[in-house]
C-alpha positions in Angstrom: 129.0 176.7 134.9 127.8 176.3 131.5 129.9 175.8 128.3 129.1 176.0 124.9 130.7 172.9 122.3 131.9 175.4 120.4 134.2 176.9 123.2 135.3 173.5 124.3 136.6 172.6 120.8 138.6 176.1 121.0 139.8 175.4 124.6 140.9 172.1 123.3 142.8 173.7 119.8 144.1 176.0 121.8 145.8 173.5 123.8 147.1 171.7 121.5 148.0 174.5 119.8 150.7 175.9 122.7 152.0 172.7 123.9 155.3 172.5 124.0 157.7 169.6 124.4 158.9 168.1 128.0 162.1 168.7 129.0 165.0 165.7 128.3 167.7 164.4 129.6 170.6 161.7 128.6 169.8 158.5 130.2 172.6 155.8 129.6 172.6 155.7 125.5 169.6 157.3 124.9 167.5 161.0 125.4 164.6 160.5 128.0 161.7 162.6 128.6 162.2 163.8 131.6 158.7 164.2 132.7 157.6 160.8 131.7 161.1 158.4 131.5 160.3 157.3 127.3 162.6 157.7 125.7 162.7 160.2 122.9 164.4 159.7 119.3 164.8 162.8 117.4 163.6 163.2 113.5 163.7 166.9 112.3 165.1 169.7 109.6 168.1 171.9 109.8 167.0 175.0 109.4 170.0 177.4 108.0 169.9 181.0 107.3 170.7 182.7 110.8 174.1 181.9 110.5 174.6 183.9 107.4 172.1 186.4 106.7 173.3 188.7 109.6 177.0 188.8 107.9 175.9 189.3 104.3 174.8 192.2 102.4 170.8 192.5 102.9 170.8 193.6 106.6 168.7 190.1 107.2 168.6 187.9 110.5 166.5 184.9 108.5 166.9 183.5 105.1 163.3 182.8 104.0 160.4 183.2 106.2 160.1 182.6 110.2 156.1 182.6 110.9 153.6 180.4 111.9 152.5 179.4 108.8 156.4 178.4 108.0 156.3 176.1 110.9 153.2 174.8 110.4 154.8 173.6 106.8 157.2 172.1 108.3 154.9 170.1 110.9 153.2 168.3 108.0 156.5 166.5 107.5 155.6 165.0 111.1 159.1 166.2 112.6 160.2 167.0 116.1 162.9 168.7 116.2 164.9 171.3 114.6 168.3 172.6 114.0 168.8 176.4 114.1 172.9 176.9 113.4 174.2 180.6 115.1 177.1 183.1 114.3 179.0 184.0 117.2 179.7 187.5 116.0 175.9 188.0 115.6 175.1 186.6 118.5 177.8 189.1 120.6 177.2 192.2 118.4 180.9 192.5 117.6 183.2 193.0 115.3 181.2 196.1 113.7 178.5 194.4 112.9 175.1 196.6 112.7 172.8 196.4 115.7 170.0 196.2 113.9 170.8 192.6 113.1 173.4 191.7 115.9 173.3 191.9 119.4 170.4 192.7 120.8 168.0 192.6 117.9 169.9 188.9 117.0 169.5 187.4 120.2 165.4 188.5 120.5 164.9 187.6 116.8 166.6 183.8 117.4 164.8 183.9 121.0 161.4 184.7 119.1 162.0 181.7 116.5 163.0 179.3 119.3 159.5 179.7 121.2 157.8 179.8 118.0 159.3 176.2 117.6 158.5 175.0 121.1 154.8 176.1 121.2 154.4 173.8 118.1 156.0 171.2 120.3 159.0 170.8 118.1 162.5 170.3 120.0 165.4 173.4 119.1 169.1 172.5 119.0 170.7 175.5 118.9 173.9 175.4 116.8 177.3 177.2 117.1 178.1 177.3 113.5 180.1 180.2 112.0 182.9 181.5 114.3 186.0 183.7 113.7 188.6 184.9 115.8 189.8 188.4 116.7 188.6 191.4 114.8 187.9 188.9 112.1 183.7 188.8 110.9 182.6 185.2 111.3 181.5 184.4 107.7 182.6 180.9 107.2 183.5 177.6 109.2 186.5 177.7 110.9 188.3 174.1 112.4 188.1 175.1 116.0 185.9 177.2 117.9 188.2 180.0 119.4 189.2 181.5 122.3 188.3 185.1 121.8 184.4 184.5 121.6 183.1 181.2 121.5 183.4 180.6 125.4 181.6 184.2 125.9 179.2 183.1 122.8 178.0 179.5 125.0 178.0 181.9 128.9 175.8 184.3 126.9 173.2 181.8 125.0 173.1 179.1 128.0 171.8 181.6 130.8 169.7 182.8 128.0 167.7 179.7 127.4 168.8 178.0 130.3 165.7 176.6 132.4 164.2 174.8 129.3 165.7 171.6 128.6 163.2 171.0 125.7 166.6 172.9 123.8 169.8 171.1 123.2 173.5 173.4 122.4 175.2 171.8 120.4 178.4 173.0 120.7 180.6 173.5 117.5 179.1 172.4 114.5 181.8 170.7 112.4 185.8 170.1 113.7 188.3 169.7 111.5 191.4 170.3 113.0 194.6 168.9 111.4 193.2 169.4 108.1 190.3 167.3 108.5 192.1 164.1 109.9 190.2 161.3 110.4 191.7 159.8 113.2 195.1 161.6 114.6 195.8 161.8 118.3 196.7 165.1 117.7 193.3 166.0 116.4 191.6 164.2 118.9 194.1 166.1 121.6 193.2 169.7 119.8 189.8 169.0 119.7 189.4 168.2 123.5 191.7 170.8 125.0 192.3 173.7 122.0 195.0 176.2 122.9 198.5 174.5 122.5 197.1 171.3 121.7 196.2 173.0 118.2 199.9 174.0 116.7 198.3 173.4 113.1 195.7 176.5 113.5 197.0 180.3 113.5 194.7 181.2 115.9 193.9 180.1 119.7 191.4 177.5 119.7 188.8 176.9 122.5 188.6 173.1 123.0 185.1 171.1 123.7 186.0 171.0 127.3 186.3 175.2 127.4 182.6 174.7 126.0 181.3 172.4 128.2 182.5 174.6 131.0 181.4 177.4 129.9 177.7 176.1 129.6 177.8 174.2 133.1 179.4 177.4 134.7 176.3 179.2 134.4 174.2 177.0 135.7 172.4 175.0 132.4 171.3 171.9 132.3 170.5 171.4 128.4 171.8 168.1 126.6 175.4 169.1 124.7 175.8 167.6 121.5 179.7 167.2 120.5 180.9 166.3 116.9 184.0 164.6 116.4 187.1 165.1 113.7 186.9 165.3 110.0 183.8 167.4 110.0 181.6 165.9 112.5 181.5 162.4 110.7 184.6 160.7 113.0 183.6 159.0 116.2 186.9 157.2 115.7 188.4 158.4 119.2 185.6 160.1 120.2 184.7 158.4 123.7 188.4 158.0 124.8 189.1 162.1 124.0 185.2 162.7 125.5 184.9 165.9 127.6 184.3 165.9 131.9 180.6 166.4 132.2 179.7 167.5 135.8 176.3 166.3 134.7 177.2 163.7 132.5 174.5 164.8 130.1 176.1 164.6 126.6 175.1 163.7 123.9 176.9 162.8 120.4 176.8 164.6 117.3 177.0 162.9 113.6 177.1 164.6 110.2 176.9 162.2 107.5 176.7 162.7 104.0 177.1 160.3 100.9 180.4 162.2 100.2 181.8 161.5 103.8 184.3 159.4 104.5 182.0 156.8 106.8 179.4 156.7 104.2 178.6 153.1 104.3 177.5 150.3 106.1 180.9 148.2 107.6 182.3 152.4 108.6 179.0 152.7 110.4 179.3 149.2 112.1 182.8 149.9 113.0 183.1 153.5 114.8 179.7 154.6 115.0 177.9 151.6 116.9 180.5 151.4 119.8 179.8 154.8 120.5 176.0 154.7 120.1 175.7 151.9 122.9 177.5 154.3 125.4 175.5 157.7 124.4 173.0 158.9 122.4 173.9 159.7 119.0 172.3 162.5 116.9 172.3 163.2 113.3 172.7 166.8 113.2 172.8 166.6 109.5 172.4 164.9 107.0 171.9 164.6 103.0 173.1 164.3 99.9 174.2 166.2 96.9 172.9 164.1 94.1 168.8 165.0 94.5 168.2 161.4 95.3 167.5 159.8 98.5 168.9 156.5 97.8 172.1 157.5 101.0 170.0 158.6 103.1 167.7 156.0 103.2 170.1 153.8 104.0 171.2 155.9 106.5 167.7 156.2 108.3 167.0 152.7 108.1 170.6 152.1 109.8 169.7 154.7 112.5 166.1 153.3 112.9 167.6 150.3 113.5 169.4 151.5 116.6 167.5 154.4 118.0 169.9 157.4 116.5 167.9 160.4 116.4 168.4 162.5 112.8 167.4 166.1 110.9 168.2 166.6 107.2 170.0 169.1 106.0 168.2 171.6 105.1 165.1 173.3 105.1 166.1 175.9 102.6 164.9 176.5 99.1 168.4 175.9 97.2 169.5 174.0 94.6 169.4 170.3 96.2 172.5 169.3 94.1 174.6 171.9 95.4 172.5 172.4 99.1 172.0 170.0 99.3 168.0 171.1 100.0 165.0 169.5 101.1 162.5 171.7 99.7 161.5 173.7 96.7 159.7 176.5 98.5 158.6 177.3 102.5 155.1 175.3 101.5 156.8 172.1 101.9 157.3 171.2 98.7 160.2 168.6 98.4 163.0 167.8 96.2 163.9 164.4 94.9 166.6 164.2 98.2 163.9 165.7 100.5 160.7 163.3 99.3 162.6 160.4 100.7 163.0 162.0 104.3 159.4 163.3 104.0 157.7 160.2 102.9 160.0 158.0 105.7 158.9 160.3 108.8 155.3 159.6 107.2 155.9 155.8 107.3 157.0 155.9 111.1 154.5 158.0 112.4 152.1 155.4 112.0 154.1 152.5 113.3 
């Protein structure tokens, strides 16, 4: 049989077009492929809006565009992965939400964006972000996850995307029980087991264990990212308060901002190394709120340095003082803060 160059250079753009990345695992202190052993580091973009839109006035599920040509924008910033944080009350069409963007409609829309990602062969980590107990609507960040939907929330999205381990869950995007502690037993204890471990919080708190049950109860494989205290920037007691993993595939997640607490160098050497030469570590976000990218490029050189995965914070067209952003519009276009994580992933990529 016969074929035309022509049709062999479309096979072959076609191909690359709709591959989508291997499945990974957690390999002693480090994300493997799963297909081929390497191991993979992680360097992506937050991408925030479906955590919000759907609880604000506008009737919206995305906050800016979710199409091809958006992705492909973000692909010239030669990233891999991406960060796509979820409302729980959207995501379970509760709480009188409308169903035309909740429920249903939410979970098709967010499973639409997630396979757009993955046939440009960019990694998802899906992101449990606004929560809210009761009859409350979740329209902020609350310490704990709860009790009343965040277990249903994780037995709902793993069987949903179970079967792909190309997506990571990462559980509850920023603890801060006992008023943001740093380092507390009592903080650690709440954040591990919830319920009456958590006498600070007026509500009943699901702990990181209820999460990581929930997910392995159905049957889901995925890597489980888990930040610590204070925000997700304390690894202080992180591995001694660490969660039972009946398939010891977790991973650890880091927030870190110049305005942190560990925001430099000797806090990084002190509680963040110890943990990243047990488990993977992964910079869920990261930024600053000064338009610069003087911290973070410290930051990335530090994580570099010892194979921690990282995604800035965000790819959103706000004002990168107060975002803090990385763009200036869905072409690409970056602030002062995003040109340094743009022009680094360019340096790398051709090491």
């Amino acid at each position: 049989m016969r074929i035309s160059i022509s049709l062999l250079l479309l096979f072959s753009l076609l191909a690359i077009t709709n591959s989508t990345p291997n499945p990974i695992k957690v390999s002693g202190n480090k994300l493997v492929d799963k297909v081929t052993g390497q191991p993979v580091v992680l360097h992506g973009v937050d991408r925030s809006g479906t955590e919000f839109a759907c609880v604000q006035p506008g009737n919206l599920i995305f906050n800016g565009p979710n199409d091809q040509n958006s992705v492909s924008a973000m692909k010239t910033w030669n990233i891999n992965s991406v960060r796509i944080p979820l409302n729980e009350d959207c995501w379970l069409g509760i709480n009188g939400l409308p169903s035309s963007v909740s429920g249903a409609a939410y979970q098709s829309a967010v499973s639409q964006f997630v396979n757009l990602f993955l046939s440009n062969n960019i990694y998802v980590i899906l992101d449990l972000h606004w929560t809210a107990a009761g009859t409350n609507i979740a329209k902020g960040q609350d310490p704990m996850p709860n009790t009343d939907h965040s277990i249903d929330f994780w037995k709902s999205v793993a069987p949903f995307f179970k079967g792909n381990d190309a997506i990571i869950f990462d559980l509850f995007n920023e603890p801060y029980p006992n008023s943001g502690t740093w380092n507390d037993n009592g903080a650690w204890l709440c954040w591990r087991d919830g319920r009456g471990s958590c006498p600070s919080l007026n509500y009943q708190a699901a702990g990181m264990q209820d999460l990581v049950t929930a997910v392995r109860s159905v049957g889901a494989s995925n890597v489980l990212m888990l930040g610590g205290l204070a925000w997700s920037n304390s690894f202080a007691q992180w591995i001694t308060y660490l969660p039972n993993d009946t398939m010891s595939n977790l991973a650890a997640s880091w927030h870190s901002y110049n305005f942190n607490y560990c925001n430099n160098n000797g806090c990084w050497q002190q509680y963040v190394l110890p943990v990243a030469e047990k488990y993977p570590i992964i910079i869920g976000e990261m930024g600053e709120n000064d338009c610069q990218p003087n911290y973070i490029n410290s930051l990335m050189a530090f994580a570099d340095q010892n194979k921690i995965s990282y995604l800035g914070w965000t790819w959103n067209n706000w004002d990168c003082d107060s975002g803090p952003a990385l763009i200036t519009d869905y072409t690409g276009n970056p602030t002062g803060f995003g040109a340094g994580l743009k022009n680094h992933l360019a340096s790398i990529a051709h090491n």
